[in-house]
N, C-alpha and C positions, 0 to 999 in steps of 0.2 A: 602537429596534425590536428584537424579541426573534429574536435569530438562529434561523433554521430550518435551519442547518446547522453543527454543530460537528464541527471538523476536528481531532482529536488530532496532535502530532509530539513526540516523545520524539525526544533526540537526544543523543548522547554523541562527542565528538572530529571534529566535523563540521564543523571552521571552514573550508573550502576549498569545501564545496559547500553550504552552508545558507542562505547569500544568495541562489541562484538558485532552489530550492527555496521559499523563503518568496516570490520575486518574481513565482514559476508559480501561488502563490495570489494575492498581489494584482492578478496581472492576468486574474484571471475573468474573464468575461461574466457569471459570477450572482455577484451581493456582499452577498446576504441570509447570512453567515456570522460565525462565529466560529474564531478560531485559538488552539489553547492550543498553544504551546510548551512543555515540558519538560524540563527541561536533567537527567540521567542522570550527573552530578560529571563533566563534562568536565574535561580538564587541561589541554587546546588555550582558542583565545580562540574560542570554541563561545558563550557565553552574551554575551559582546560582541556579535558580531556578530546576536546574536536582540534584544538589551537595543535595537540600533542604529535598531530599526524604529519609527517614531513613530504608527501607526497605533494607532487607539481601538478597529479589533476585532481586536488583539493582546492576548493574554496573556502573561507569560513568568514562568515557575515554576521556583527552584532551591533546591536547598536542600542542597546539595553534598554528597548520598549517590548512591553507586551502587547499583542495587536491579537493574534489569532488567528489559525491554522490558514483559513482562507485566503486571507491578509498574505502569508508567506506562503503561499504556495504561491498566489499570481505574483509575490516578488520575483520566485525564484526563474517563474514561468517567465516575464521580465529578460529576466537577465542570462538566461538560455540560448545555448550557442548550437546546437544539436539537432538532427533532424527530427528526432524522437522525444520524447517528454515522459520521465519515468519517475515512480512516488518510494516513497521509502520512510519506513519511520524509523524513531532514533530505539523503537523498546521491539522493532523485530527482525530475523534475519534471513537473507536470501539465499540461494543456494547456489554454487557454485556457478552453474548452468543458466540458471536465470535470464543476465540478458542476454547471452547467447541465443537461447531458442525463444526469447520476444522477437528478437531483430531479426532471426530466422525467416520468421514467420509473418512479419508486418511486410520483412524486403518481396517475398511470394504471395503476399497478400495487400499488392496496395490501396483496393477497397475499404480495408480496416480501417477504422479512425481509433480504437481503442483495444487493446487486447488485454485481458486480466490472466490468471493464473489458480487453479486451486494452492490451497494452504492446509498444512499443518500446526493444530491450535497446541499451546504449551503450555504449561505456566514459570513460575519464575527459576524452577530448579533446572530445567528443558526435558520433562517429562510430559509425553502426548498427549492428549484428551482427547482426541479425534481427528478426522479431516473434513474438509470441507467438500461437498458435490459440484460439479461443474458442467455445463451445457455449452458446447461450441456454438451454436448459430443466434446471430441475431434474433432470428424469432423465436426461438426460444428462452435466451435472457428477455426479451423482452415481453412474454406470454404476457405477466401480470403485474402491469407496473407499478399501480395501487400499492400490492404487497410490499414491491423491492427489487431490483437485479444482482443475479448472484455472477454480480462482479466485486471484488474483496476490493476496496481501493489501495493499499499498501504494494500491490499487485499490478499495478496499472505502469501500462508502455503505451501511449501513443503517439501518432504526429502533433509535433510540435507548432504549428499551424492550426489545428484542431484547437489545441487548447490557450493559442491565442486568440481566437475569433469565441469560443465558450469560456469567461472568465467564470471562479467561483462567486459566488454571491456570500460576501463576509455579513451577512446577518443569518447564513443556515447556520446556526449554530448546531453542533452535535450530530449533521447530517447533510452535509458538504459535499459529499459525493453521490448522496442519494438524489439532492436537487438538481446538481449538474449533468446527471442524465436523465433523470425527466424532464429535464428542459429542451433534451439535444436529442433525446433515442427516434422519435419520427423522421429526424433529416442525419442521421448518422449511422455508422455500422460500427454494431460491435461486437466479442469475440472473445474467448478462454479457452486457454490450452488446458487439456487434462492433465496433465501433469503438476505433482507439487511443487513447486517453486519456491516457497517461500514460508519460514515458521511463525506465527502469528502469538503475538504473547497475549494471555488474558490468566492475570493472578489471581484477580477476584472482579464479581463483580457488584457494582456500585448501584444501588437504586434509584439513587438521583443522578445519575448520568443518564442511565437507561429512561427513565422519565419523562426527564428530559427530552430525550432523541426522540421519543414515542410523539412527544407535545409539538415539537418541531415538525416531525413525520407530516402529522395530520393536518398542520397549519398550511404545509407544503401545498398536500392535495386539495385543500379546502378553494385555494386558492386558483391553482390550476382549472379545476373541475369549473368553478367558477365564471371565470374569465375565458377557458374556452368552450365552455357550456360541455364539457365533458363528463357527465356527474356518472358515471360508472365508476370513476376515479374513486366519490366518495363513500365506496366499498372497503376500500383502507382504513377508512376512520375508523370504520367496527370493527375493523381486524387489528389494528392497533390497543385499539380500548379492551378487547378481550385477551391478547395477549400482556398488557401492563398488568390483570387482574391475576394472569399467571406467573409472570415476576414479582408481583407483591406476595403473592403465597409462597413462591419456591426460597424467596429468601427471609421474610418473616419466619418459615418453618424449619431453614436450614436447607432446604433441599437444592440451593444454588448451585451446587457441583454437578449435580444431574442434570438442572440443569443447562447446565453448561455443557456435559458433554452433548445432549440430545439435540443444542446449538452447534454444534462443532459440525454434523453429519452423521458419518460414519466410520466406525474404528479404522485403523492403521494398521496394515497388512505387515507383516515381517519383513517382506521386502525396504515401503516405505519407512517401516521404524530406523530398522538399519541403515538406511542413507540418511535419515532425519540424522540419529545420533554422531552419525559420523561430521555431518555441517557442524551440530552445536558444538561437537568438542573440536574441532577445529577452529570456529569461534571465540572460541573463549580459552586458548592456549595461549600461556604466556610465552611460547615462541613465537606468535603472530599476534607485535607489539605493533610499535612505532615505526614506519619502514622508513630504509632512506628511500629519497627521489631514486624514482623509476624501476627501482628494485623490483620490484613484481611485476612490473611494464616489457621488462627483457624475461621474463620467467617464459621458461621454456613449455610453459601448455597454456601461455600465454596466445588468445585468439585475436589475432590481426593477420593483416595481408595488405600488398603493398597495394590493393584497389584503394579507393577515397573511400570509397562508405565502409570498408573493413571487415567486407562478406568477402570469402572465399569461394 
């Protein structure tokens, strides 16, 4: 059957969380998909543990260079068989329903060119720190786009035509997905389900990463604003530079957990915690190892239907 969803995962030194990441896609409710894995020259047993999975709509791709998240994302986008175009990382995981209600929702929206999802943020033991806010319409993701669109990318379902015609630009570094829709949000639509979908891992955080991202941010817009004489854009710059001065003080002083949560959104309702915890211990059960072929393909809440696009 020709998968109508190809899910990309690039992955580099991921041996501690890419089992449960890869087990949050086999245990779908929709299993009309494909997975290409990616291996980015890991130096951990990163491509072991992706080689370990015996399933037949696994791929696993290594060719032991390092290139960069960009780099493997338009390989993977490349070599996609699917009508759909989906991101995944190797350190978070998705919930059960995930592509299900993407594919839902793109097959009764096909104006959509991208649909994201809220998240629930973790850290490494899968204890919550928050969840993220999310805004359905277009014009509202895209009120300010200086700042940013709260589209999470690990979250991301689009058409696969979309993001062959929008490649990544492998010199955004550390903001790869913030480029690629201020490049496309004027002539594209995009869109987030309220719902959590997906758990977002952040152990700690780094200040030269974040720095980083900040330096790029701005390069971004400097650019942009520029070249299409937009210079409202360079209203980010100052909103960049005054938040980096509050990341150097929250983690010089310790105060990075907070933080973190006050990144996160908003607390997690009981409801959502309960379904959160029930994903990660499913996750991360060594009953849901190594599957054989197709085993969870015939799993009886397994979502297909004998149409071609595998909507019911």
């Amino acid at each position: 059957m020709q998968p109508l969803v190809t899910i990309g995962l690039p992955v580099l030194n991921s041996e501690k969380t890419l089992k449960a990441a890869i087990c949050s896609i086999l245990n779908q409710t929709y299993c009309n998909w494909e997975l290409i894995i990616i291996d980015d020259g890991s130096k951990d047993r990163t491509l072991s543990v992706a080689q370990s999975f015996q399933d037949p709509r696994i791929t696993v791709i290594a060719d032991g260079l390092h290139m960069n998240l960009s780099h493997r994302l338009n390989q993977a986008i490349s070599l996609a068989k699917g009508k759909y175009f989906a991101r995944m990382d190797g350190d978070d995981i998705s919930y059960p329903e995930r592509l299900e209600a993407q594919v839902r929702y793109m097959e009764k929206h096909p104006n959509i060119d991208l649909l994201a999802t809220r998240t629930i943020v973790f850290d490494k033991d899968g204890h919550s720190r928050g969840c993220t806010f999310a805004t359905e319409s277009h014009a509202e993701i895209c009120s300010r786009p200086w700042s940013g669109f709260p589209l999470a990318h690990p979250t991301w379902l689009g058409k696969l035509e979309w993001f062959l015609t929008h490649q990544y630009r492998e010199n955004a570094i550390r903001m790869e997905d913030y480029d690629l829709l201020l490049r496309t949000y004027k002539t594209s639509c995009f869109s987030c389900l309220p719902q959590i979908l997906l758990g977002y891992r952040v152990e700690s955080l780094s200040l030269k990463k974040i720095l980083a991202s900040r330096y790029h941010h701005c390069i971004t817009l400097m650019n942009k604003a520029f070249f299409e004489k937009d210079y409202l854009l360079a209203v980010g710059v100052v909103e960049q530079a005054i938040k980096a001065l509050v990341d150097i003080f929250a983690i010089a002083t310790g105060l990075n957990f907070k933080l973190l949560r006050h990144r996160a959104g908003s607390p997690v309702n009981q409801v959502d915690l309960i379904k959160w915890e029930a994903t990660w211990d499913t996750c991360n059960s060594d009953n849901i190892n190594q599957q054989h072929p197709g085993q969870l393909l015939n799993s009886p809440k397994c979502f297909l239907s004998t149409n071609s696009d595998g909507i019911k």
